[in-house]
C-alpha positions as CSV (number, residue, x, y, z in Angstrom):
1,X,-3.7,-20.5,5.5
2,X,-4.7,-18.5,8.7
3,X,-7.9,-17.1,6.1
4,X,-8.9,-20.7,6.0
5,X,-8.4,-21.8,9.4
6,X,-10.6,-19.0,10.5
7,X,-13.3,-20.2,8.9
8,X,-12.9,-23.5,9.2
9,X,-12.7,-23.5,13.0
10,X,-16.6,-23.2,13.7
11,X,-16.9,-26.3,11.0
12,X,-14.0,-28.5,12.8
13,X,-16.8,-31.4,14.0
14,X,-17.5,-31.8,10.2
15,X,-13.8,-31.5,9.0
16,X,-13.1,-34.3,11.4
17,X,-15.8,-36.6,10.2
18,X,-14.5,-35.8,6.6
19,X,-10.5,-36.7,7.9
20,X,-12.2,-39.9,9.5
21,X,-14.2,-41.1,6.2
22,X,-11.1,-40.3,3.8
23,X,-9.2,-42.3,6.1
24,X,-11.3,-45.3,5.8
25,X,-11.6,-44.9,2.7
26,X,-7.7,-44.7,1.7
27,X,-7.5,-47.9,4.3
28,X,-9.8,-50.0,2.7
29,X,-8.3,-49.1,-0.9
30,X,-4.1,-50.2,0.5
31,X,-5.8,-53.6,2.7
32,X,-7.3,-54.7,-0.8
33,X,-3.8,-55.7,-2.3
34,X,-2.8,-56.9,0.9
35,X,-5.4,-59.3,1.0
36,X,-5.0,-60.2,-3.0
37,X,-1.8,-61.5,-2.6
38,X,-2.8,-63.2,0.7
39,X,-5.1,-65.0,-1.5
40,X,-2.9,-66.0,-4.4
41,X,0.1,-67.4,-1.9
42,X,-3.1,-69.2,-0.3
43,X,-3.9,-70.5,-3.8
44,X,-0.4,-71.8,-4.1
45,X,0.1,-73.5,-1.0
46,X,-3.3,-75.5,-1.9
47,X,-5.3,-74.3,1.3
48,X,-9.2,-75.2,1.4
49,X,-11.4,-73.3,-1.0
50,X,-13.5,-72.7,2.1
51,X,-10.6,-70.0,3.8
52,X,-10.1,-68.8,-0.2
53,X,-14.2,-67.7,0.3
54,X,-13.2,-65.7,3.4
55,X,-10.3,-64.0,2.0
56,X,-12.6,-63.2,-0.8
57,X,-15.5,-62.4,1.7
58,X,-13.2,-60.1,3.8
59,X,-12.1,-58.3,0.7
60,X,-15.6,-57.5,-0.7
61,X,-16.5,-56.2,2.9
62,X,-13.0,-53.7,2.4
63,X,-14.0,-53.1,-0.8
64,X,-17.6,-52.2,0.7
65,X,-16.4,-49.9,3.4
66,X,-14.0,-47.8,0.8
67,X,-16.1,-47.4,-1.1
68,X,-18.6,-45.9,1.3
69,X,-16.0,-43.9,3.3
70,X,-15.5,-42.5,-0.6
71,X,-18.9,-41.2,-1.0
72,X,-19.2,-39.5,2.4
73,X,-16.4,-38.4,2.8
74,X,-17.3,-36.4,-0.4
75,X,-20.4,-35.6,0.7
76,X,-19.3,-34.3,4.2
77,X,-16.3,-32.5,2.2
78,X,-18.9,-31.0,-0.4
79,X,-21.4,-29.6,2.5
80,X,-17.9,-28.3,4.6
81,X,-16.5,-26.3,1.9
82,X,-20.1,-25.1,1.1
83,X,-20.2,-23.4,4.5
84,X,-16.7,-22.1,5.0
85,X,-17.5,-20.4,1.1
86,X,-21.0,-19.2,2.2
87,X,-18.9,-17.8,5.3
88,X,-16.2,-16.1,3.3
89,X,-18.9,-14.2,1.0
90,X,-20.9,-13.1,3.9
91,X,-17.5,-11.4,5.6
92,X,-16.8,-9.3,2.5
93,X,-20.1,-8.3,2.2
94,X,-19.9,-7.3,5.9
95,X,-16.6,-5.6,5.6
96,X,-18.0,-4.2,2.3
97,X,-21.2,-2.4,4.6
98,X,-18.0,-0.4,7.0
99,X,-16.0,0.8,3.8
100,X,-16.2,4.0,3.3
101,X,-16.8,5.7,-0.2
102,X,-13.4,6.4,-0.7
103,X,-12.0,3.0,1.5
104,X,-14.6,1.1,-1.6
105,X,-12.7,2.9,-4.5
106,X,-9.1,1.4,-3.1
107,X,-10.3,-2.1,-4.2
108,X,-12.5,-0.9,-7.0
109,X,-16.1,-2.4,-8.2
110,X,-14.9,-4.9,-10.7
111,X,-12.0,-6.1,-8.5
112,X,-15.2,-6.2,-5.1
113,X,-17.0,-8.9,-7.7
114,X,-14.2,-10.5,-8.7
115,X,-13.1,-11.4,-5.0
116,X,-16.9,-12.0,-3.7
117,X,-17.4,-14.5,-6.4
118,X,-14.4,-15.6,-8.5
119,X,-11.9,-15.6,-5.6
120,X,-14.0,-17.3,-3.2
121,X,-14.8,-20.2,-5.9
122,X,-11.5,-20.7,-6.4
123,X,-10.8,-20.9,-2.9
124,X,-13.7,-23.4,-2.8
125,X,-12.4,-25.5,-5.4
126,X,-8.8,-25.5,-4.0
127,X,-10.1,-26.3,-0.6
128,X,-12.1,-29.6,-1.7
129,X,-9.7,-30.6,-4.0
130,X,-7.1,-30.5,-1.2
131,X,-8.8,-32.0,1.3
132,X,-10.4,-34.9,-1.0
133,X,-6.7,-35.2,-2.8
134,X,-3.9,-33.7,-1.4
135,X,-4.7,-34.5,2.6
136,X,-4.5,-38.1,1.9
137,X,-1.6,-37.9,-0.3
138,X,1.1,-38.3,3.3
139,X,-1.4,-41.3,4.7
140,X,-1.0,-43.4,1.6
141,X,2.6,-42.4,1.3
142,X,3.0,-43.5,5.0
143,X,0.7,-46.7,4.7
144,X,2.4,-47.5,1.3
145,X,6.2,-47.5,2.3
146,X,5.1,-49.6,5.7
147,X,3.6,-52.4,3.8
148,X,5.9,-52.3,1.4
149,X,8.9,-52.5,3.6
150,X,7.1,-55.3,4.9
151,X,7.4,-57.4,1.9
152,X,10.9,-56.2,0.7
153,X,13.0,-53.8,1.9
154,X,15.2,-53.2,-1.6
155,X,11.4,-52.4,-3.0
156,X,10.8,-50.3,-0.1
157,X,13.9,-48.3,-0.8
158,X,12.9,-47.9,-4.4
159,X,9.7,-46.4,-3.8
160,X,11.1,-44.2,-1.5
161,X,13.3,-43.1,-4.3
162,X,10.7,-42.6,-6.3
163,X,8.0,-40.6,-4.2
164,X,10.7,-38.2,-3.0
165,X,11.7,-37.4,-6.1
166,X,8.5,-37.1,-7.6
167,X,7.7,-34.8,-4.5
168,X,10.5,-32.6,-5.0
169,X,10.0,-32.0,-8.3
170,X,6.2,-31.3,-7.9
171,X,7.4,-29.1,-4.9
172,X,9.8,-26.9,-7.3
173,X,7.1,-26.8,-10.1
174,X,4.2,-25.4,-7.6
175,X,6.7,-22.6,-7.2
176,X,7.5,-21.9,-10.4
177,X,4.0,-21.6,-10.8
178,X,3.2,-19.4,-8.1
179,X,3.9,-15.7,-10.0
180,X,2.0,-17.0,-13.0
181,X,-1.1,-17.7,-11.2
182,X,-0.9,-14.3,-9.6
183,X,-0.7,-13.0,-12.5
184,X,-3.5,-14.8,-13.9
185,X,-5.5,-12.6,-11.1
186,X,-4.5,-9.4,-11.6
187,X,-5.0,-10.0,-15.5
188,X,-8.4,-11.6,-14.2
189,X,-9.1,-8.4,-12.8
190,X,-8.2,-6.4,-15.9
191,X,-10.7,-8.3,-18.2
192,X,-13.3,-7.6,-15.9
193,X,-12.7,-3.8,-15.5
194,X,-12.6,-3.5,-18.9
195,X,-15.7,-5.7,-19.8
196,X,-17.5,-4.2,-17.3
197,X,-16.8,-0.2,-18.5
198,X,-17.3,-1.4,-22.3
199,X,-20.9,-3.1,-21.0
200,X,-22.3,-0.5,-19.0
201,X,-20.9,2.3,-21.2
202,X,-21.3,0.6,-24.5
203,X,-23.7,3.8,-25.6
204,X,-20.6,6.0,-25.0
205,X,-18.6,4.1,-27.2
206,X,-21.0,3.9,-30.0
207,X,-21.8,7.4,-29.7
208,X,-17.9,8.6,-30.2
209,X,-17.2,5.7,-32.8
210,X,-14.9,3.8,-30.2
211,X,-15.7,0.1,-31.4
212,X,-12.6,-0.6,-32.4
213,X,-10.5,1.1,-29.9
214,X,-12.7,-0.4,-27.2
215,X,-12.7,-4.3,-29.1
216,X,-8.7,-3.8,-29.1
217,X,-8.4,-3.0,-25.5
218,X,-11.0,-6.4,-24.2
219,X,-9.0,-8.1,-27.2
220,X,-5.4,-7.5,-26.0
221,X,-6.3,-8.4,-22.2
222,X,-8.2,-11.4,-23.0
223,X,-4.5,-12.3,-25.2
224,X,-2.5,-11.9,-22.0
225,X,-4.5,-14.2,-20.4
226,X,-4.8,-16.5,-22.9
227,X,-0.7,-16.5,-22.9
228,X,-0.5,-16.4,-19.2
229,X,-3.1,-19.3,-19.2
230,X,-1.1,-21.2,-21.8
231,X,2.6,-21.5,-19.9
232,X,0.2,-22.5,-16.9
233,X,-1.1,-25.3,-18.5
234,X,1.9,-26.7,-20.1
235,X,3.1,-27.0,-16.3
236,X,0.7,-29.5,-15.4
237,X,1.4,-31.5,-19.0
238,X,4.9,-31.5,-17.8
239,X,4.0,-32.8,-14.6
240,X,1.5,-35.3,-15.7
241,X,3.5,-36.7,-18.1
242,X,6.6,-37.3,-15.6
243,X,4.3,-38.9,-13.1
244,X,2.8,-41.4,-15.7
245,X,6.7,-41.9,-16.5
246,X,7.5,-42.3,-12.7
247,X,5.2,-45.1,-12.7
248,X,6.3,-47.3,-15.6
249,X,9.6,-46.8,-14.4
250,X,8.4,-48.3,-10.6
251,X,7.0,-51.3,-12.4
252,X,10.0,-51.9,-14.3
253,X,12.5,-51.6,-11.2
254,X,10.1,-54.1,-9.2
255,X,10.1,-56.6,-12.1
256,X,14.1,-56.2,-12.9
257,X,14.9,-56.7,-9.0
258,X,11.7,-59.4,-8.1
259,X,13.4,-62.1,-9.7
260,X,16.5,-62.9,-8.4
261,X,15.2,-62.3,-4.9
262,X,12.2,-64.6,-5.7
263,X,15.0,-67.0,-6.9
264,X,17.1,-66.7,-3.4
265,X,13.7,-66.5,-1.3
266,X,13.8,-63.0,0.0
267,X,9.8,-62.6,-0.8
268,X,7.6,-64.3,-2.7
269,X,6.3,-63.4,-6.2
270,X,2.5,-62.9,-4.9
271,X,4.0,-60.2,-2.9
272,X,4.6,-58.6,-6.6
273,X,1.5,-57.9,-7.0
274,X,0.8,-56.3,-3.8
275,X,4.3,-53.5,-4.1
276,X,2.7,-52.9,-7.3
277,X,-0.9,-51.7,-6.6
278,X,0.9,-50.3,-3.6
279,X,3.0,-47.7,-5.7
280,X,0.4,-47.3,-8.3
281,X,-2.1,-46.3,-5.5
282,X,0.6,-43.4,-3.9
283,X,1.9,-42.1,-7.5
284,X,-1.6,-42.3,-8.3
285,X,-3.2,-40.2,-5.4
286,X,0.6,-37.8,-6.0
287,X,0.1,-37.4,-9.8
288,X,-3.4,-36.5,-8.6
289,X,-2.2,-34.7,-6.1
290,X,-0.1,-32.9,-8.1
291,X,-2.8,-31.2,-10.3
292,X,-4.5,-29.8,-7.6
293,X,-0.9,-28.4,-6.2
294,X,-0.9,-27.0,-9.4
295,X,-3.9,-24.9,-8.7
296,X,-2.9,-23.8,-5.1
297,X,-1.0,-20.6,-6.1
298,X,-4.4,-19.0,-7.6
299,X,-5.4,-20.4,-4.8
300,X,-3.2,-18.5,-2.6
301,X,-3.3,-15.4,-4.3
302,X,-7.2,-15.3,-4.0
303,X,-7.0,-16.0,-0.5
304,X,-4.4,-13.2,0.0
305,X,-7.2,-10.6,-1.9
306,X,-10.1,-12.1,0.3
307,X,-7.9,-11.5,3.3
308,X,-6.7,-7.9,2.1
309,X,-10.3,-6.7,2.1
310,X,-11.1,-8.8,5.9
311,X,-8.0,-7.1,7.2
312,X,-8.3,-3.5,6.0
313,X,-9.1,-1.3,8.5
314,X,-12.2,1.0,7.5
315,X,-11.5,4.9,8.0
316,X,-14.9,5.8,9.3
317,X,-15.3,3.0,12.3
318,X,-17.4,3.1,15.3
319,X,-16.3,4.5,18.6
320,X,-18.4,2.8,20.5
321,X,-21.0,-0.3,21.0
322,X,-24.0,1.6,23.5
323,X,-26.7,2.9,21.7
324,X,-27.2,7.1,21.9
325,X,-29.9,8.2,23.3
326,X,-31.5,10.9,21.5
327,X,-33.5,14.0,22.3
328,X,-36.7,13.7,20.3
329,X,-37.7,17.8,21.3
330,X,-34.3,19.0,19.7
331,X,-35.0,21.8,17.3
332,X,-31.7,21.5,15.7
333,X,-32.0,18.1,13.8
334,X,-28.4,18.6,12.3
335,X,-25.3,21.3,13.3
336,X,-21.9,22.2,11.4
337,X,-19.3,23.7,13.7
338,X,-16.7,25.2,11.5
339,X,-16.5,21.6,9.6
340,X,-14.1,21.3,7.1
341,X,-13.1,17.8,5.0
342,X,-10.4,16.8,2.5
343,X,-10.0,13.6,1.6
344,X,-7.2,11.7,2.7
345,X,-5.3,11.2,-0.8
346,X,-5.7,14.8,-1.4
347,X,-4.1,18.0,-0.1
348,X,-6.8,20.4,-0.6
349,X,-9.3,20.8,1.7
350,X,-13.2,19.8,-0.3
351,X,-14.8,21.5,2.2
352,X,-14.1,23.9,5.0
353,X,-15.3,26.9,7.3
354,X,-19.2,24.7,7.2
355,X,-21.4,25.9,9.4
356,X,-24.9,26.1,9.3
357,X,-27.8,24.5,10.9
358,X,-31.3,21.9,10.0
359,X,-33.6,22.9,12.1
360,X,-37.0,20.7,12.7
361,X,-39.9,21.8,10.8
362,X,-37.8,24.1,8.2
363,X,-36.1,23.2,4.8
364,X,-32.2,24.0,4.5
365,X,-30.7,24.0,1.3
366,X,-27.2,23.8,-0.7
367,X,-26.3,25.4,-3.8
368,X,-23.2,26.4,-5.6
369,X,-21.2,25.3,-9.0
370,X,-20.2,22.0,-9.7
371,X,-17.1,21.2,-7.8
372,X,-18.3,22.9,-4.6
373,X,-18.6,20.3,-2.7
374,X,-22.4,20.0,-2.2
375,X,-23.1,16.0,-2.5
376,X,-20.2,15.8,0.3
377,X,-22.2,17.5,2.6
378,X,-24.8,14.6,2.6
379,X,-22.0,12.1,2.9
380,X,-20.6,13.6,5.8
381,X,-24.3,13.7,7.8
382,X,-24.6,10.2,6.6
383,X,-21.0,9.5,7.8
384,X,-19.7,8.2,4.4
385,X,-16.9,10.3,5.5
386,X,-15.9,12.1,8.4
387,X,-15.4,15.5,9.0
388,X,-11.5,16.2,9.4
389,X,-12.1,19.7,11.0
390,X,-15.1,21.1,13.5
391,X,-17.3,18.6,14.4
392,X,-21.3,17.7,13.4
393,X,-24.2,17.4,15.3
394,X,-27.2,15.3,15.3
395,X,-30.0,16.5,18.0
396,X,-27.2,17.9,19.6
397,X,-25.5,14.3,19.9
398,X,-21.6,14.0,18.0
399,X,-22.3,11.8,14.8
400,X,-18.7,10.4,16.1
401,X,-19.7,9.6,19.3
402,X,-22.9,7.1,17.8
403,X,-23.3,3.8,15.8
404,X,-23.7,4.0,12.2
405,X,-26.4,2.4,12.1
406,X,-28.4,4.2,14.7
407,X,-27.3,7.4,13.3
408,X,-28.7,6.2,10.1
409,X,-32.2,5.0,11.5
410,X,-32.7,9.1,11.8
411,X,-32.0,9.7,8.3
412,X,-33.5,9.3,4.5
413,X,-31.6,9.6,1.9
414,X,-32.7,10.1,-1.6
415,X,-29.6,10.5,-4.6
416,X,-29.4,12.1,-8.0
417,X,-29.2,8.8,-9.4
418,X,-32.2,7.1,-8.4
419,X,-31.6,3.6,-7.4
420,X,-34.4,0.7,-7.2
421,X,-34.0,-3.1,-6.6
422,X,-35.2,-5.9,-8.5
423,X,-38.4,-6.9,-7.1
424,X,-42.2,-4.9,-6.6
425,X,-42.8,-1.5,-6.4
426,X,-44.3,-2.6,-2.6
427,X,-40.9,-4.4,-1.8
428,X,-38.7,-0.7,-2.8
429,X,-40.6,1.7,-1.3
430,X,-40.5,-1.2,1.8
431,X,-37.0,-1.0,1.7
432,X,-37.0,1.7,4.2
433,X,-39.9,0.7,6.3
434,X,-40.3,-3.4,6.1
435,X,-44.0,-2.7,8.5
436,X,-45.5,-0.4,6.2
437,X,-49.1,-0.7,5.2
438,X,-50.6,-0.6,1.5
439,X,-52.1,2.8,2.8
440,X,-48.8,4.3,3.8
441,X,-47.0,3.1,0.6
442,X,-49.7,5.1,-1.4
443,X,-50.0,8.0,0.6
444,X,-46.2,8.1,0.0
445,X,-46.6,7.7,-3.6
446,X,-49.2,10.3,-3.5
447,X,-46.4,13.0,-2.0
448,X,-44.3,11.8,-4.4
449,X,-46.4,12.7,-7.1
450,X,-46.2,8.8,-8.5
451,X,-49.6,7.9,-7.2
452,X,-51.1,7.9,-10.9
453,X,-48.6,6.7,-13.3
454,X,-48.2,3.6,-10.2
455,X,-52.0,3.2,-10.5
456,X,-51.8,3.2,-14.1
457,X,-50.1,-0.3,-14.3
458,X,-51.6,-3.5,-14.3
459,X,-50.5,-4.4,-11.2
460,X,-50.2,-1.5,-9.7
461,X,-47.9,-2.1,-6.1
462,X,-47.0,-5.3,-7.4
463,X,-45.5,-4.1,-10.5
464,X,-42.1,-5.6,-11.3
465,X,-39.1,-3.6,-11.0
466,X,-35.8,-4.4,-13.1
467,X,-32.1,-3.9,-11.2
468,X,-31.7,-0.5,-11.4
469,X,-35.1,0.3,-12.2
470,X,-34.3,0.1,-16.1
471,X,-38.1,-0.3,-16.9
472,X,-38.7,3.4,-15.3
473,X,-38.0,6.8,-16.7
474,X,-35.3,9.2,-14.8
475,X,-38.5,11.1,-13.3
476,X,-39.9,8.0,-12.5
477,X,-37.4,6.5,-10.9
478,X,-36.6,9.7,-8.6
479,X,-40.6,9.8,-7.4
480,X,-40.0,6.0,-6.3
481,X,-37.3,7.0,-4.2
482,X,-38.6,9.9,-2.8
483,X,-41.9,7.6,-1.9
484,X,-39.3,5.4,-0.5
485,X,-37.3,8.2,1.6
486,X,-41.3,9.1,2.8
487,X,-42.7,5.7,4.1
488,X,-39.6,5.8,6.5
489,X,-40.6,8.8,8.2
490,X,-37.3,10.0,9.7
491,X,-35.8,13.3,11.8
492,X,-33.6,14.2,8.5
493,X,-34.9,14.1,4.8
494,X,-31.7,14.6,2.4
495,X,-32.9,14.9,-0.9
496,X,-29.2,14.9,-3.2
497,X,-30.5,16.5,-6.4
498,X,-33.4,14.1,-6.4
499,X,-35.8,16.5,-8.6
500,X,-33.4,17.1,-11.2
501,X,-35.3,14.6,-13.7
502,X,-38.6,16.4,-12.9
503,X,-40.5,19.0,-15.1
504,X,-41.0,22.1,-13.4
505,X,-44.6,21.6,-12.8
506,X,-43.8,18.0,-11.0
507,X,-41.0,20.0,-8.9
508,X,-43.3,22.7,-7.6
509,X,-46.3,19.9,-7.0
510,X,-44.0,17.5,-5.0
511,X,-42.2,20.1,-3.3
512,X,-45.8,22.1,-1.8
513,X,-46.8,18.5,-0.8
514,X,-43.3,17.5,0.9
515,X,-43.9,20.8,3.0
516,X,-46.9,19.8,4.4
517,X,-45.4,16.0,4.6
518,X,-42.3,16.9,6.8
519,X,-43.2,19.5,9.1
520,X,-42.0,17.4,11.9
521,X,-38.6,16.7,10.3
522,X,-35.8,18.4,9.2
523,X,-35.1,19.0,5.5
524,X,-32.0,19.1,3.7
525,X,-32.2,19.7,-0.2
526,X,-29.4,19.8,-2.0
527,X,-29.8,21.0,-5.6
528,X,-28.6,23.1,-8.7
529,X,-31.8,24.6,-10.0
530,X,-32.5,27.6,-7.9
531,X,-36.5,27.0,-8.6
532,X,-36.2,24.1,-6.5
533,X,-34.7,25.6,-3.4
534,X,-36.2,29.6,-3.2
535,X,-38.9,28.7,-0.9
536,X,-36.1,27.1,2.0
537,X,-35.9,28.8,5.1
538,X,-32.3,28.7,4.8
539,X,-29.8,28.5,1.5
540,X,-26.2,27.9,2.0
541,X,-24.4,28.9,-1.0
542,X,-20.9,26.8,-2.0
543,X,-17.9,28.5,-3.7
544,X,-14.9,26.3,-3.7
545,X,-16.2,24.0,-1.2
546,X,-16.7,27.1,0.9
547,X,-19.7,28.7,2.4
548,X,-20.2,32.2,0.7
549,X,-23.7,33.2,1.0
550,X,-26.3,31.5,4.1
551,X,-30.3,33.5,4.2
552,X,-33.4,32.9,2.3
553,X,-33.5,34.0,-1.7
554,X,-34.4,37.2,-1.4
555,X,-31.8,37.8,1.4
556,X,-29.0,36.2,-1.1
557,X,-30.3,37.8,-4.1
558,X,-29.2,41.1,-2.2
559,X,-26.2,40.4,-0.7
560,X,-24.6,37.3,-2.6
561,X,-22.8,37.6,-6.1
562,X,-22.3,33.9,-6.1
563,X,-26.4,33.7,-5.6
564,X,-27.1,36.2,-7.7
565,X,-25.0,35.0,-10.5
566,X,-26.6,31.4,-10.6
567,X,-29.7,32.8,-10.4
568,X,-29.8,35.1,-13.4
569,X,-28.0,32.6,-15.3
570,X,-30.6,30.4,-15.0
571,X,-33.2,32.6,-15.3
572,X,-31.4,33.3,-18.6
573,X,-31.4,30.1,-19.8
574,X,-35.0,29.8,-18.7
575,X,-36.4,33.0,-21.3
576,X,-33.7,31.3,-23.9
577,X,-35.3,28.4,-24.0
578,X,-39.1,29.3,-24.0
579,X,-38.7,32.4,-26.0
């Protein structure tokens, strides 16, 4: 409940209109009976037809205003729930921009979607329902029993009876309810964890032969929830069919007690009429009611997921608000003081003893086994993590003591696995620079060695781009992002493995031209092949997530086994494979 009214307290003008228009529009609905049995005693006590015209009048214009207050009130309850949705969405995305790597993996991909979209719809749905439905249910019950009362206070009594009970039992069946639709979520989730790994790695499973192992795993969780979904449902039968029953039975109890009080005088039998549409108009707005009580646990449990992921405090957070200023002259771009990192599930350190520097105008590279913790090294400069030892500098500035976001307008980052947006060519390489001129993008490209295979397509910038880039090859796809990285023009370049999908001759083309390209920057390339790195002023060799080896090739070649060892073996490989 405190999820909701938090976001609808910016929308409260709105929410009252919609109160005020369901309100005239539950009013109009009870003074219609009130004024049909006006009518009929009217009729019987032989009045003029001309006061018979204005009941009638005065009922069409009730019937008029209902109906109206109907309509806009949904309309004003459609556009109110829009918002507060829209709202919701945007705050997990927001909360989703300050996770970091390993906050994102305690909530998971799958289960991330599943709350952005399916929670948040159900929480839409829930919200309207209740507001359209349930909201009114207490001002007809109220209204109802008044008027009732009214005319007969023995009726009055009965109804009473009847609501409360009806209530109660609703009440007890919402909570009954309540584990199942929770664990209609979770087994939600399930089905789309599983979809989502048998979709994206269906090549996997074809390749070992796994169709069947994989169609019984998506087959038994769609089964649970088919089962789960199936005791659900026969909860609202049960309660449907009761209410339906609690209404014949109102009808019957009016008619069995109406005539021997009709007979002594205690009300009159128009008044029938009127108790009548007055309990079929409550149990009719409860049964309703009802239903969407029904859905309120799923409800509640999506809200509670939506407000797990507001609420979670992100590891990595920003210390403070002012911008940093930063000294453009600084030769050292990036520092590591003895930095060391583990992560905080884990007991072993990833990294540890780091230090090295990234100096302007020189290209600084990491290299070591897998497992040695060379990717972590970008995440911690681009504060995907935090050190947990030493400390890191950027132009001599603690990464801690500056906003994210400004520490990130310093850096480019280009990752092993290439990503590109739907869209253009133009609107990637963009991305990173939104001002950039046609020039610049293909002066980038040209670095990037993807000037001719771009200019090769029909439309050349304006080629379309699928999610992912699909419609590009590996090598492709990497030159993209490195033209992307390049149009940005930062202090830091951090290339993550990002010429691994290149042929040797691309690699040695791209990486003469990047020279020339960043001579006012810092570089950082982190790689395995040790082709791509010998030229770097500075190689930091990884063991074990620790440093065992910092000089240029020839230097490491000499004095580091670790180097050495990498080095032959590929060199190896190299003769293996072209002799």
């Amino acid at each position: 409940m405190k999820l909701i009214l938090r976001f609808l307290k910016p929308h409260w003008k709105l929410f009252l209109l919609t109160v005020f228009l369901l309100i005239v529009d539950v009013a109009g609905a009870l003074i219609i009976p009130t004024l049909a049995s006006e009518m009929l005693q009217e009729g019987e006590t032989g009045v003029k037809m001309q006061v018979l015209i204005n009941t009638a009048i005065v009922m069409a214009i009730a019937a008029v205003i209902s109906g109206a207050g109907g309509i806009f009130s949904g309309y004003a309850c459609a556009e109110l729930v829009s918002r507060i949705a829209k709202d919701i969405r945007d705050a997990l995305y927001r909360k989703t921009l300050d996770l970091s790597v390993s906050d994102f993996r305690t909530f998971g991909v799958a289960s991330m979607t599943t709350r952005t979209v399916s929670d948040v719809t159900n929480i839409r749905f829930a919200l309207m329902a209740s507001i359209q439905i349930v909201l009114p249910v207490p001002i007809v019950f109220v209204i109802s029993l008044i008027l009732t009362f009214m005319k007969d206070w023995v009726m009055g009594l009965i109804l009473l009876a009847v609501l409360v009970v009806i209530t109660v039992v609703a009440l007890f069946i919402m909570r009954s309810a309540s584990p199942l639709f929770r664990k209609l979520q979770k087994l939600l989730d399930r089905m789309s964890t599983v979809l989502l790994e048998n979709i994206t790695g269906v090549r996997v499973v074809r390749a070992f032969n796994k169709e069947e192992h994989e169609h019984k795993r998506l087959d038994d969780s769609f089964s649970d929830y088919a089962v789960t979904s199936i005791k659900a449902n026969r909860m609202f039968a049960s309660l449907d069919g009761l209410s339906l029953f609690a209404v014949n039975l109102f009808v019957i109890l009016v008619y069995s007690f109406s005539g021997s009080r009709v007979t002594s005088g205690a009300f009159l039998v128009t008044d029938i009429t009127a108790i009548v549409e007055y309990a079929i108009l409550a149990l009719l707005y409860l049964m309703m009611a009802q239903i969407v009580i029904l859905t309120l646990p799923r409800a509640f449990e999506c809200a509670n997921r939506v407000k797990a992921v507001l609420e979670f405090s992100p590891t990595i957070q920003d210390l403070t608000d002012r911008q940093v200023w930063f000294p453009v002259s600084s030769e050292n771009v990036v520092e590591f003081r003895n930095a060391a990192f583990r992560f905080p599930d884990s007991e072993e350190y990833t990294l540890k003893n780091l230090t090295f520097t990234c100096r302007r105008g020189e290209t600084t590279a990491i290299i070591g086994g897998t497992g040695s913790g060379k990717s972590t090294v970008a995440s911690l400069i681009l504060r995907f993590n935090d050190v947990t030892d030493g400390e890191l500098f950027l132009n001599n500035v603690n990464i801690r003591k500056m906003p994210q976001s400004q520490l990130r307008d310093h850096i480019a980052y280009v990752q092993q696995r290439a990503w590109l947006f739907a869209g253009t060519i133009a609107e990637n390489l963009r991305y990173s620079n939104p001002n950039a001129t046609d020039e610049e993008l293909w002066h980038a490209l040209k670095v990037a060695q993807a000037e001719d295979f771009v200019r090769s397509l029909p439309d050349g910038l304006n080629s379309f781009v699928a999610q992912g880039g699909t419609n590009f090859s590996g090598g492709q796809k990497q030159r993209l992002s490195i033209a992307r990285a390049l149009v940005k023009k930062p202090e830091l370049y951090i290339f993550d493995d990002s010429f691994s999908a290149l042929d040797f001759k691309t690699d040695a083309a791209l990486r003469k031209a990047l020279a020339n390209e960043t001579q006012d920057s810092a570089v950082l390339i982190i790689a395995q092949r040790v082709s791509t790195i010998r030229h770097a002023e500075r190689i930091v060799v990884l063991n074990e997530g620790e440093p065992v080896g910092v000089g240029t090739h020839d230097e490491l070649l000499m004095n580091c086994p670790v180097y050495k060892e990498i080095y032959e073996s590929q060199t190896k490989e190299a003769d293996e494979l072209h002799g």
